[in-house]
Every structure is written in structure tokens, then in C-alpha cells.
C-alpha atoms as a printed R data frame, in Angstrom:
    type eleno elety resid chain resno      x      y       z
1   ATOM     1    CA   UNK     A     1  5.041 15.305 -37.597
2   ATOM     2    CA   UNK     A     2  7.401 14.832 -34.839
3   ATOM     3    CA   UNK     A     3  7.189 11.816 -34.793
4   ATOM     4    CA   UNK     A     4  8.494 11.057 -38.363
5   ATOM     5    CA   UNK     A     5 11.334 13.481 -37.547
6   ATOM     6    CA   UNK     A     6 12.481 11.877 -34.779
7   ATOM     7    CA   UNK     A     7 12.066  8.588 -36.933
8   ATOM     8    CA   UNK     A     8 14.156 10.068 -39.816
9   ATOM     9    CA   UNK     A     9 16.529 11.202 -37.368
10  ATOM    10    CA   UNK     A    10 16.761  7.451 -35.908
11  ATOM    11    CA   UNK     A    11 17.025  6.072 -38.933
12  ATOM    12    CA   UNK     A    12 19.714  8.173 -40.233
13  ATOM    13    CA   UNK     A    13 22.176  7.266 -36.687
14  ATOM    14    CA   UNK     A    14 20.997  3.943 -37.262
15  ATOM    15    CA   UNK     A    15 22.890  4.123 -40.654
16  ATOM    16    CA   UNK     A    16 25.945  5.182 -39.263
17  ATOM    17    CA   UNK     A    17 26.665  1.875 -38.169
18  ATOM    18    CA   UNK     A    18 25.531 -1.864 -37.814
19  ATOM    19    CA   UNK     A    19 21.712 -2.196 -35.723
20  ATOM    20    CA   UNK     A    20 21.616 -3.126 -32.700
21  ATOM    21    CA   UNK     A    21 19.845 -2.920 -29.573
22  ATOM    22    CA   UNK     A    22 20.682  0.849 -28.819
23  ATOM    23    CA   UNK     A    23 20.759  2.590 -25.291
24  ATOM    24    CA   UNK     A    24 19.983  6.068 -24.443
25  ATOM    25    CA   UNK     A    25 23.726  6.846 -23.391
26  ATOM    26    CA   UNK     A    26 22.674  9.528 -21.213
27  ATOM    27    CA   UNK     A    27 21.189  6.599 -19.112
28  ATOM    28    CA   UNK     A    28 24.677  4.492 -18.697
29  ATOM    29    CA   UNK     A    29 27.133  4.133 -15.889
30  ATOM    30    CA   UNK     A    30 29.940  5.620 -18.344
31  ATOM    31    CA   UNK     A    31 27.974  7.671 -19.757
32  ATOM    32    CA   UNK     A    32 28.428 11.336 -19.961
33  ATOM    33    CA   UNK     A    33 25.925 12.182 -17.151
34  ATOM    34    CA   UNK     A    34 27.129  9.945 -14.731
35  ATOM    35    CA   UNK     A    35 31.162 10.906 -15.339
36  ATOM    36    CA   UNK     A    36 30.238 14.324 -14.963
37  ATOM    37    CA   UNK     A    37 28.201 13.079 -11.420
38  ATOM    38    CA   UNK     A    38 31.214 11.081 -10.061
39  ATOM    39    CA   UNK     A    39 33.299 13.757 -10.163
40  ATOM    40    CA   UNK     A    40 31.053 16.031  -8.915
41  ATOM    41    CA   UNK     A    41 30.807 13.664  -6.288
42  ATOM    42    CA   UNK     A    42 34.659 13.795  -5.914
43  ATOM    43    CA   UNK     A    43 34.822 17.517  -5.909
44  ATOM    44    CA   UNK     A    44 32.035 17.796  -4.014
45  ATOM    45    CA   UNK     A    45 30.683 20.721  -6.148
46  ATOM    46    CA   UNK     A    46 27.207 20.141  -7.666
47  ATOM    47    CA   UNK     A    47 27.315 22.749  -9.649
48  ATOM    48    CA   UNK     A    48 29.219 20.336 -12.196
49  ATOM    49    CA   UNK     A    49 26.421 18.550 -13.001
50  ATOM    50    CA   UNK     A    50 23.779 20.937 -13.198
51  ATOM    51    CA   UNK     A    51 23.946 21.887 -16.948
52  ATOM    52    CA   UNK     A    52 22.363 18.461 -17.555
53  ATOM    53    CA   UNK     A    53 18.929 19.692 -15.939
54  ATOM    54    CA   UNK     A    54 16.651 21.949 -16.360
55  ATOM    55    CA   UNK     A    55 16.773 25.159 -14.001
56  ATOM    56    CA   UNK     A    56 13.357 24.011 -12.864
57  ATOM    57    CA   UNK     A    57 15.023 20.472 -11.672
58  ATOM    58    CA   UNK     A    58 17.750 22.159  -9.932
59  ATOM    59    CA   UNK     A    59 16.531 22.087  -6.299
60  ATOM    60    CA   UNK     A    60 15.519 18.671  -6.437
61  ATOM    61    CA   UNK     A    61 19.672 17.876  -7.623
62  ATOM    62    CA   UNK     A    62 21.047 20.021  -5.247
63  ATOM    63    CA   UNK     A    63 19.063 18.185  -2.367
64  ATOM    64    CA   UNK     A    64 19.585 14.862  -3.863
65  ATOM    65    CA   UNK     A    65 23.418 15.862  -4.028
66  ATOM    66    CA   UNK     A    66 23.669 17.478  -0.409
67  ATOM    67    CA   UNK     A    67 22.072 13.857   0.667
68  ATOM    68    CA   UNK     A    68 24.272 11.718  -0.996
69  ATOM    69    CA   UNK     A    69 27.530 12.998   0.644
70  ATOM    70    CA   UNK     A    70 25.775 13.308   3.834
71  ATOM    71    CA   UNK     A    71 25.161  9.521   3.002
72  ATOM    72    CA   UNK     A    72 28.572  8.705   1.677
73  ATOM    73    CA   UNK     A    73 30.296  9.589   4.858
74  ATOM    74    CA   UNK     A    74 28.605  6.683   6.826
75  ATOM    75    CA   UNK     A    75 30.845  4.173   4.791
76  ATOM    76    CA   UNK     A    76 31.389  2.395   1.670
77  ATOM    77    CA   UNK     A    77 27.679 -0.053   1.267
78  ATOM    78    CA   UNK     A    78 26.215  3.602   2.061
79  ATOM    79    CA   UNK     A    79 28.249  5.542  -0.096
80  ATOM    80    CA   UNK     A    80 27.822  2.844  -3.597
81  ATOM    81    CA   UNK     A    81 23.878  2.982  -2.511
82  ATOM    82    CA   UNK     A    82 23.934  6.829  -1.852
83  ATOM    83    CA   UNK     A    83 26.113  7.016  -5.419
84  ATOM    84    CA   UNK     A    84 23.070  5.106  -7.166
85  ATOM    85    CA   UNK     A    85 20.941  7.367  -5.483
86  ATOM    86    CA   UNK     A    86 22.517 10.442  -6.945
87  ATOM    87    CA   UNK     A    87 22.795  9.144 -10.019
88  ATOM    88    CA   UNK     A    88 19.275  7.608 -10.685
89  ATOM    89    CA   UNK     A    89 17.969 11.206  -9.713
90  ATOM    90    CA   UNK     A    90 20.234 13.197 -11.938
91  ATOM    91    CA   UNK     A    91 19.553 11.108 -14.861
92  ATOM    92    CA   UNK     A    92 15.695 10.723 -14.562
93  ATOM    93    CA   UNK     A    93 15.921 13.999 -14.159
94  ATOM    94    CA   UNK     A    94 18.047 14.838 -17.323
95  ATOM    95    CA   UNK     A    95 15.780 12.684 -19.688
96  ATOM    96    CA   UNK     A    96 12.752 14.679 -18.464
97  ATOM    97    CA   UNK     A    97 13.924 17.129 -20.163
98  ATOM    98    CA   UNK     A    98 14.818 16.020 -22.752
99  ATOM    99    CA   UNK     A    99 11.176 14.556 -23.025
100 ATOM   100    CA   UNK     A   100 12.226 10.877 -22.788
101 ATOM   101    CA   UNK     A   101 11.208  8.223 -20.175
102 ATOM   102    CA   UNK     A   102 13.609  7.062 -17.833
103 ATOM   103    CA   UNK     A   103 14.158  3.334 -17.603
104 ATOM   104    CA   UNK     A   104 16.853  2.662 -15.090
105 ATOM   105    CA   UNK     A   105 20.509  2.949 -15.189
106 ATOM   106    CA   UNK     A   106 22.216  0.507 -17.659
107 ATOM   107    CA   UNK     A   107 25.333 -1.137 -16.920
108 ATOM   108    CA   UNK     A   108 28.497  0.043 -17.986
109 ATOM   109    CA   UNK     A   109 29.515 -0.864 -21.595
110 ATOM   110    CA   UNK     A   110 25.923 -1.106 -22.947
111 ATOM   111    CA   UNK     A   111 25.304 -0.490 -26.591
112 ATOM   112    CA   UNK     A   112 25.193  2.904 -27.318
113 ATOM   113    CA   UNK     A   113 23.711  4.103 -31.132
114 ATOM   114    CA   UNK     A   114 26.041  4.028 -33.616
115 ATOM   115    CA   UNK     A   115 24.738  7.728 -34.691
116 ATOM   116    CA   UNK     A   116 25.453  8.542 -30.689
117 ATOM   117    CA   UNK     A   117 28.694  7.494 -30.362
118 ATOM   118    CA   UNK     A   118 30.148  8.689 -33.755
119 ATOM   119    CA   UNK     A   119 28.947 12.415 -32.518
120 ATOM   120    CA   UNK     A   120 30.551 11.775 -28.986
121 ATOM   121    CA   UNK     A   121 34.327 10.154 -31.145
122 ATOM   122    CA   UNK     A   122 33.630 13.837 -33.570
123 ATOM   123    CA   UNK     A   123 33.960 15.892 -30.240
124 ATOM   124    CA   UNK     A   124 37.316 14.108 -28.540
125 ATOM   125    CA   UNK     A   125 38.571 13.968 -32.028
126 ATOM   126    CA   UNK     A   126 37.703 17.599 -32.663
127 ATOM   127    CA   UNK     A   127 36.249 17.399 -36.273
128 ATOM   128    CA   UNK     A   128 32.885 16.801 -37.313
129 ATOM   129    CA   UNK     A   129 33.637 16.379 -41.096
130 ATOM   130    CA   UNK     A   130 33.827 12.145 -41.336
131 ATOM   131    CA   UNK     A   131 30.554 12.061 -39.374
132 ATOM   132    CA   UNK     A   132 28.964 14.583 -41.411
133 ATOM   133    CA   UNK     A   133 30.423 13.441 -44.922
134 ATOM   134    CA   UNK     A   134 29.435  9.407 -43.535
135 ATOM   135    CA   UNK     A   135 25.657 11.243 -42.879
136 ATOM   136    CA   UNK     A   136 25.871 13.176 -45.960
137 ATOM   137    CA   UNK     A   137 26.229 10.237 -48.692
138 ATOM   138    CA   UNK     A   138 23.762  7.600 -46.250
139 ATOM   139    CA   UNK     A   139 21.335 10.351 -46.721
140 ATOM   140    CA   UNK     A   140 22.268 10.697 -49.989
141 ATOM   141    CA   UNK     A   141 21.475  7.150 -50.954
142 ATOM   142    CA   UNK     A   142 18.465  7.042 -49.161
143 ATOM   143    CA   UNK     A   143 16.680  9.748 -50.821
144 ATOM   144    CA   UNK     A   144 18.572  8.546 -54.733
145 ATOM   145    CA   UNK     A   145 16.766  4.985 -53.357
146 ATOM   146    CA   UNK     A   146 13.175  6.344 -52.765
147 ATOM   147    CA   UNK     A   147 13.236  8.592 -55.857
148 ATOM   148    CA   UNK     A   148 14.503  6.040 -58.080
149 ATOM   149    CA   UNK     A   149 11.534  3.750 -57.085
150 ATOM   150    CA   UNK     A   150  8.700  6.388 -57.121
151 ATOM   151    CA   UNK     A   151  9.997  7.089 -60.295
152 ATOM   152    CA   UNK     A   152  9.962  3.474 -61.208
153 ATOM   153    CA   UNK     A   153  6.762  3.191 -60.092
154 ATOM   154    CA   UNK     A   154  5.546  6.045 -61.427
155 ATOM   155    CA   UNK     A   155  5.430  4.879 -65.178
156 ATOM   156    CA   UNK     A   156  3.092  2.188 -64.624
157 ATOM   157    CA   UNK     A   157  0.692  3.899 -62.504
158 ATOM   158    CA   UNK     A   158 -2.150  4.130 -64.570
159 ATOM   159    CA   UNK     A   159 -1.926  0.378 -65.345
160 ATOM   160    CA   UNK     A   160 -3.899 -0.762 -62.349
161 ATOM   161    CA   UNK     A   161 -5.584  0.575 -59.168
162 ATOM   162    CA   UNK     A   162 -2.743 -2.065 -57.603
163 ATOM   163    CA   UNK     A   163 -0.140 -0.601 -59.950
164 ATOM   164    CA   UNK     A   164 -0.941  2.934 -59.006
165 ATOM   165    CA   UNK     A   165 -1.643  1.926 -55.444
166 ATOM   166    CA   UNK     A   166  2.198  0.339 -54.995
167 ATOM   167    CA   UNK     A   167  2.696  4.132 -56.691
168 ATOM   168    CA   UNK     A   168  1.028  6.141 -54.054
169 ATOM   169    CA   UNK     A   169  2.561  4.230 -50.809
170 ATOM   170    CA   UNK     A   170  6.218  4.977 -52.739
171 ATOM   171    CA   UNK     A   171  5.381  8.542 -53.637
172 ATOM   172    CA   UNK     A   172  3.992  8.934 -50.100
173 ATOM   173    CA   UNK     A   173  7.020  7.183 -48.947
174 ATOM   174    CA   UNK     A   174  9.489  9.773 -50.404
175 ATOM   175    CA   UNK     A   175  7.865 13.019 -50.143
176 ATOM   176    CA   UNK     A   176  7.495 11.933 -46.596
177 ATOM   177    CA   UNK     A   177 10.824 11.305 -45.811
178 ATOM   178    CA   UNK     A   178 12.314 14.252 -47.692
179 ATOM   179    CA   UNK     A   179 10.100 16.149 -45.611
180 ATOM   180    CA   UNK     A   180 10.842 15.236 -42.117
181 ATOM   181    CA   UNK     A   181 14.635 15.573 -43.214
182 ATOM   182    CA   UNK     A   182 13.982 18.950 -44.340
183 ATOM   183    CA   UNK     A   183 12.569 19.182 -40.656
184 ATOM   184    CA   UNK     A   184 15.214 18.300 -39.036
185 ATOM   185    CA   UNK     A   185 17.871 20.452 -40.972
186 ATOM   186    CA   UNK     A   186 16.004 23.358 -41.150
187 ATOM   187    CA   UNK     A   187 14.513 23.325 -37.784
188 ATOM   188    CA   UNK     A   188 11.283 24.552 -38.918
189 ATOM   189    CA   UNK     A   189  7.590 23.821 -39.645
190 ATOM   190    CA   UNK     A   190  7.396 22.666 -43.532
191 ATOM   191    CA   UNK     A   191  4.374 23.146 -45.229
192 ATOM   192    CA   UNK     A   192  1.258 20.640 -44.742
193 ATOM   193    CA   UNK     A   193  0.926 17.959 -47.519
């Protein structure tokens, strides 16, 4: 079941804009992990970065950290390897826990999801109602979509096994989705089908 929640949820970013191949932003060079570990960095105060990891994952940053301006101080190919380091660390750590697999650091400028960076534009702009009005209606027509061919469907089930069959996989289709979004609204366990 998590899995088609987490596919619902995909699907419904991937709405919000044009596909594409999409990056975990968490894993880029400008992404919010890594601005938040340069300036760390610059401060010199690790404690900036450590609301991306777990508590468990802590010790292993603050080592990683300590190292890398230990590192840094020996000069500038040190202190861009040392940097890569710190960052590689962070981040694998960070997507731990969120439960993802880390894949490297991408390059600065990388596709991010539309869904992604429309949340990240709601937070500088300081209002969340275009994004959630833009999610609203793509959900909306999604689920007026799936109902309108179930329903479709539905009056010439009896026709054929094939008739009723094309019937089922719709019906299946949409009580499935409207299931995993209820999911991942209501943060819950639904009932089994």
C-alpha cells in the first residue's frame, strides 16, 4: 500500500508541471542540504546542518564535519575534496532517513520535480494557496477522469467477459487511486479492499 501512495503522490508532483527526468533535490549541489552544509562550513558550526539527520546519524556528521575543516586548512585541492567529502556524507546520510537510496551528488542545476520545486517557490514566496489550488483541480480532474470512465464502462459490463473485464481493471483503477489519495491526506491506514 505504500507503494501506491508514494505513486499517487508522484504522480500528483508530476502534474504540477511538464515530465522530466526528476532529481531527488536533497541530492544536488544547490540543493537545500548542501547550502545549509557550505555555510556550515563557513561558520564552522555543525550544528547548522544537523536537522537534516537523524539523531542516530549525528556522530557520524559531527566527525565527518570536524574532518573536513581539519582537511580544508591544508589548502584549496584539499579543501574542494574535503567539501565533497562533507557533503557526500551529510546527504547519504539525510536520504537514509528519509528511506531513499543515495546515488551520488548531482551537479548543480539538475532537474528538480516540478511538484518539488513548486513547494520550495510556496515557502520563499510565503503562500501555499497557488500550489495547493494548482494540486487541488489536477487532482480534481484526475479522479472526474477515472470516474467518468468506470462509469462508462460500467454500463456495458455485462455484455462480455472482455466488456466487463475492461470494467474491472477501470473500477480497480479508480477505487485504487482514490484510495491511496485518501492515504496520503489523511495520513492513515484505509480500510482493506
Amino acid at each position: 500500500m505504500r507503494t501506491m501512495v508514494l505513486a499517487t503522490l508522484a504522480a500528483v508532483v508530476m502534474l504540477l508541471g511538464s515530465p522530466g527526468e526528476a532529481q531527488a533535490h536533497c541530492d544536488g549541489l544547490d540543493g537545500p542540504v548542501v547550502t545549509d552544509a557550505r555555510a556550515a562550513l563557513v561558520a564552522g558550526r555543525v550544528d547548522r546542518v544537523l536537522k537534516w539527520i537523524s539523531a542516530e546519524s549525528e556522530a557520524e556528521v559531527r566527525t565527518a564535519f570536524d574532518q573536513t575543516v581539519r582537511v580544508r586548512a591544508l589548502g584549496e585541492p584539499a579543501r574542494a575534496l574535503a567539501d565533497t567529502y562533507f557533503f557526500e556524507t551529510l546527504v547519504r546520510l539525510h536520504r537514509a532517513g528519509e528511506g531513499a537510496p543515495y546515488t551520488g551528488l548531482k551537479p548543480a542545476g539538475s532537474a528538480v520535480e516540478p511538484g518539488v520545486d513548486a513547494a520550495d517557490q510556496a515557502l520563499q514566496r510565503g503562500s501555499v494557496d497557488p500550489l495547493a489550488d494548482a494540486v487541488a483541480g489536477r487532482v480534481q480532474a484526475a479522479i472526474r477522469q477515472r470516474f467518468a470512465r468506470v462509469a462508462q464502462l460500467r454500463r456495458h459490463a455485462e455484455r462480455s467477459p472482455a466488456d466487463g473485464r475492461r470494467y474491472v481493471a477501470a473500477y480497480v483503477d479508480y477505487i485504487h487511486y482514490i484510495r491511496a489519495l485518501h492515504l496520503a491526506v489523511s495520513g492513515g491506514e484505509a480500510h482493506s479492499h
